[in-house]
C-alpha positions as semicolon CSV with decimal commas, in nm:
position;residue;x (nm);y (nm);z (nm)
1;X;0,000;0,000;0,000
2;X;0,139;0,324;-0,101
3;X;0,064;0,598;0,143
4;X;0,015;0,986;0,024
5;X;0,231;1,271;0,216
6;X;-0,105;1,525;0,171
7;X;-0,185;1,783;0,426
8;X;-0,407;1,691;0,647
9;X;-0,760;1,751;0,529
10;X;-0,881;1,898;0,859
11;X;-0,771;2,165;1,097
12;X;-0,685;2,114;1,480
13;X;-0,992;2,271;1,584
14;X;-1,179;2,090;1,286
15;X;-1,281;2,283;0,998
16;X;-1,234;2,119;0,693
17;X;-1,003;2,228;0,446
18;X;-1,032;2,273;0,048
19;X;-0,769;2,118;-0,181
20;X;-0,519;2,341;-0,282
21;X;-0,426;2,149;-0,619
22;X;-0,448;1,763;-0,754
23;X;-0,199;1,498;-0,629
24;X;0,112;1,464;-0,760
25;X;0,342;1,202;-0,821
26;X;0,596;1,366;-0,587
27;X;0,312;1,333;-0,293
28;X;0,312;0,941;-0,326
29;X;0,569;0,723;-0,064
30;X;0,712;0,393;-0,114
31;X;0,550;0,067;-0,003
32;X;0,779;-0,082;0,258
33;X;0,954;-0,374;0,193
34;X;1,020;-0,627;0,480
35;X;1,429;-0,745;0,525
36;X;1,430;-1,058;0,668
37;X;1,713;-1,300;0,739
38;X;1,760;-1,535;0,451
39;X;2,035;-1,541;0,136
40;X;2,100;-1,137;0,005
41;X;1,836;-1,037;-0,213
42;X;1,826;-0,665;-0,322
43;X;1,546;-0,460;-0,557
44;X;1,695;-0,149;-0,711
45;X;1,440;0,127;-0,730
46;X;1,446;0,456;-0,939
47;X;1,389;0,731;-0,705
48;X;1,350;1,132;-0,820
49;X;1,641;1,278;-1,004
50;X;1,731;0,955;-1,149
51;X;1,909;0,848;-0,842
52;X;1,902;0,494;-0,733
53;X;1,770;0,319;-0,428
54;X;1,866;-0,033;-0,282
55;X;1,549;-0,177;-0,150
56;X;1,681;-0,492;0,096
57;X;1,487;-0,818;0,097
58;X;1,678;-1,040;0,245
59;X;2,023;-1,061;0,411
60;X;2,259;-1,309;0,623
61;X;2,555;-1,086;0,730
62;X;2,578;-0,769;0,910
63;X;2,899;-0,500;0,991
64;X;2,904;-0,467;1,313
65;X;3,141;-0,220;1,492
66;X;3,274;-0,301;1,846
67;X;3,304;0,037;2,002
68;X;3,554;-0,082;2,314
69;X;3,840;-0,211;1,968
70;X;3,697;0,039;1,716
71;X;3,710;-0,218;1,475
72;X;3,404;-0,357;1,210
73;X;3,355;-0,734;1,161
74;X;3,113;-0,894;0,914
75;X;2,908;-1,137;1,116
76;X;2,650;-1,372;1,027
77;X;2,291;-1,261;1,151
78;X;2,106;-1,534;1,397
79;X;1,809;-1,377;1,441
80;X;1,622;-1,095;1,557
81;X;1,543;-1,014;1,951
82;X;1,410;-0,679;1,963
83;X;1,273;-0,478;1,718
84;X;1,099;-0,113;1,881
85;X;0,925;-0,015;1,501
86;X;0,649;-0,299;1,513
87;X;0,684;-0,611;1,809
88;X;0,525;-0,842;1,539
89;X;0,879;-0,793;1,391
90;X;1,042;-0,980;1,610
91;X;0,844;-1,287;1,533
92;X;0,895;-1,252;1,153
93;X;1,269;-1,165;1,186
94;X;1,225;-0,863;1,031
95;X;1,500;-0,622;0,999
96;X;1,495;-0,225;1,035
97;X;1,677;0,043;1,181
98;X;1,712;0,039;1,557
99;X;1,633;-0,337;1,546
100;X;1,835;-0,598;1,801
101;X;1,972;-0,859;1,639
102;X;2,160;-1,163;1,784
103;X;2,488;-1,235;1,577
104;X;2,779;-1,498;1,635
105;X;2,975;-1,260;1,821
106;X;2,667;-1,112;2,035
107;X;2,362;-0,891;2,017
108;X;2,391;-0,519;1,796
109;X;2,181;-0,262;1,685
110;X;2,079;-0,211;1,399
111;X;2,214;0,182;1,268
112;X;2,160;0,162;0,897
113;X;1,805;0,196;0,748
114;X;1,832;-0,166;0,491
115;X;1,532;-0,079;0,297
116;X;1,650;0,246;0,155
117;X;2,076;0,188;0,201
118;X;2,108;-0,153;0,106
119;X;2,328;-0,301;0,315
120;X;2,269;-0,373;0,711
121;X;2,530;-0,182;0,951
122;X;2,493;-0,189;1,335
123;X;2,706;-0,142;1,665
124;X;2,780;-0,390;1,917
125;X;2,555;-0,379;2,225
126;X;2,615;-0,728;2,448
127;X;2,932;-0,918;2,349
128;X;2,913;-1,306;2,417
């Protein structure tokens, strides 16, 4: 389901208010696409100007930085413990930014946004 960024059609006290001109293309926001845990699959998407988006479907590894050695290893991802955009995520191991997930070196946030960057980066939060 796409989902139109319109103003809103009534005021706070209530009055409703008249269209100020049609809907435009530009007005119209992406569906969201669900990254799970499963072998990399990635949708490219044309976005305005020409530019180019990387749309994340699925994904097995993850960069995670250790802040204590400041360095970044490439971990494989378990599965998902906490996920604060939808709870029903959790279940479905789905995959967005500020999610938990638990990786072979321990649990990490999730700091990257997969289903507009393409690629999932996160910090660690509880080493094992």
């Amino acid at each position: 389901m796409v989902k139109w960024h319109l103003r809103s059609r009534r005021t706070l006290t209530g009055k409703r208010l008249r269209r100020v001109r049609k809907k435009r293309k530009m007005d119209r926001g992406n569906e969201f696409l669900e990254t799970r845990i499963g072998k990399r699959n990635v949708k490219v998407k044309r976005e305005r100007g020409g530019n180019e988006k990387l749309k994340l479907l699925s994904v097995e590894k993850i960069n995670v930085a250790d802040p204590k050695t400041k360095k970044v290893k490439r971990v494989k991802i378990i599965s998902v413990e906490k996920n604060p955009a939808n709870p029903h995520f959790v279940r479905r191991n789905v995959i967005s930014k500020g999610a938990v997930v638990k990786t072979e070196i321990g649990s990490a946030k999730v700091t990257s946004r997969p289903g507009h960057d393409g690629i999932v980066n996160g910090v660690l939060v509880n080493e094992k």
